[in-house]
N, C-alpha and C positions, 0 to 999 in steps of 0.2 A: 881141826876147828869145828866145833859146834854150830848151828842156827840158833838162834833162839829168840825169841818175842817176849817185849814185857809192856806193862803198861805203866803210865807217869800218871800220875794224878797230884791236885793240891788246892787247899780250899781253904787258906788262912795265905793273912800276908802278901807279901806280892808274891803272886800265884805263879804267873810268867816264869819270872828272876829263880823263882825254886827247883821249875821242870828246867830252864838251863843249867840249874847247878847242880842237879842230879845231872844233865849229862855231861858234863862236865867231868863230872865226877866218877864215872863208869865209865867216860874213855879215858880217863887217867889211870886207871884199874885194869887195863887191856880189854875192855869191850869195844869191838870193832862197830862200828852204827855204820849199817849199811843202808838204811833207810825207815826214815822218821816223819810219821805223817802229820796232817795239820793240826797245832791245838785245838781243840771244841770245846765250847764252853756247855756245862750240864745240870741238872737238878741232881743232888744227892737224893740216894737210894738204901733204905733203910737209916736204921742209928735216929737220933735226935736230930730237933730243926737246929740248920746249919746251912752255910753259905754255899753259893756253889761253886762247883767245880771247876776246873781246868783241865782234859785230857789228853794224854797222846800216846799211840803205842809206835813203839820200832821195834827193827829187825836190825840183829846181831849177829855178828861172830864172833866167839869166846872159846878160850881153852879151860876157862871153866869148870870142874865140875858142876854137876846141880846143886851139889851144897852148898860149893865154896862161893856161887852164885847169890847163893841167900844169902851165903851168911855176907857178900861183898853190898848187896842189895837193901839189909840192913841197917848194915854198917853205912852206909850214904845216909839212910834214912836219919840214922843217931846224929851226925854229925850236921844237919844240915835243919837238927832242931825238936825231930820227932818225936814227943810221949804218947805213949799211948795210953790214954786213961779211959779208954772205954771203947767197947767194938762197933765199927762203921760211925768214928765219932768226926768231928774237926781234925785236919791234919794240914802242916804242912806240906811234907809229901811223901807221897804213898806210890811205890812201886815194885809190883806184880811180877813174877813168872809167868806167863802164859803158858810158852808153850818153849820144850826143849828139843831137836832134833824131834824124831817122831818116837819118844821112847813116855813110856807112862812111869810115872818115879810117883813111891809112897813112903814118908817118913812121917812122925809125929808133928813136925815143924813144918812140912812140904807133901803140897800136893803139885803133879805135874800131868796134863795140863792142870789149868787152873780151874777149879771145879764149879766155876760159875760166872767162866766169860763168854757162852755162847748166851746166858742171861740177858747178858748187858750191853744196852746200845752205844755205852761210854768206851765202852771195848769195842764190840763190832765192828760200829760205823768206821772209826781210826784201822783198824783193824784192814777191811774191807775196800778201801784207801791203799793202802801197801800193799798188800798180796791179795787180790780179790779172788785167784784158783783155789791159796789155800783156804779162804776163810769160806768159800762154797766149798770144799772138802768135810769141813766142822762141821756144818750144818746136818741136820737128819732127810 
């Protein structure tokens, strides 16, 4: 079994009812949620004006690959209403790989970790919350 962190986000609709149906939906998939911190509510960051947020990252155990990851991560997304017509736009919900066991994975479709969650206080802060050794490990 793998670790692994992702982040929930969702910024149309009921925001709430989507970050439970995505996890809902990833432990019907065999992601283990071993621990899921508080939703926060946030200003979007980049993209067009748009409503804000709702975020929450957990910790997982999955036998996963990193792919099958995405593509199962996606795949929630699609099902649960997501287009994407424009980058950092409105979404229902939006969820992130952070981080995979401690291994660094580079595909066309994937970056691992996620190349711009020590950016983000939407990540962090949740983040920080859960595992606050590792997320002072991230840090420079």
């Amino acid at each position: 079994m793998s670790t692994v962190y992702l982040a929930l986000g969702s910024n149309l609709g009921d925001r709430l009812e989507y970050i439970h149906k995505a996890l809902e939906e990833l432990k019907a998939c065999g992601v283990k949620v071993l621990r899921l911190s508080t939703v926060i509510e946030t200003e979007p960051v980049g993209g067009v004006p748009q409503g804000r947020f709702l975020n929450a990252v957990l910790k997982a155990s999955t036998d996963h690959s990193p792919e099958e990851l995405h593509a199962l991560t996606q795949g929630i997304e699609r099902k649960l209403g997501r287009i994407k017509k424009m980058v950092n736009g409105p979404r229902v919900i939006d969820i992130d790989i952070l981080l995979y066991d401690d291994i660094k994975f580079t595909s066309p479709k994937l970056l691992i970790p996620h190349p711009r969650c020590l950016e983000r206080s939407f990540v962090m802060q949740p983040l920080e919350e859960i595992d606050p050794v590792l997320c002072a490990s991230l840090r420079p």
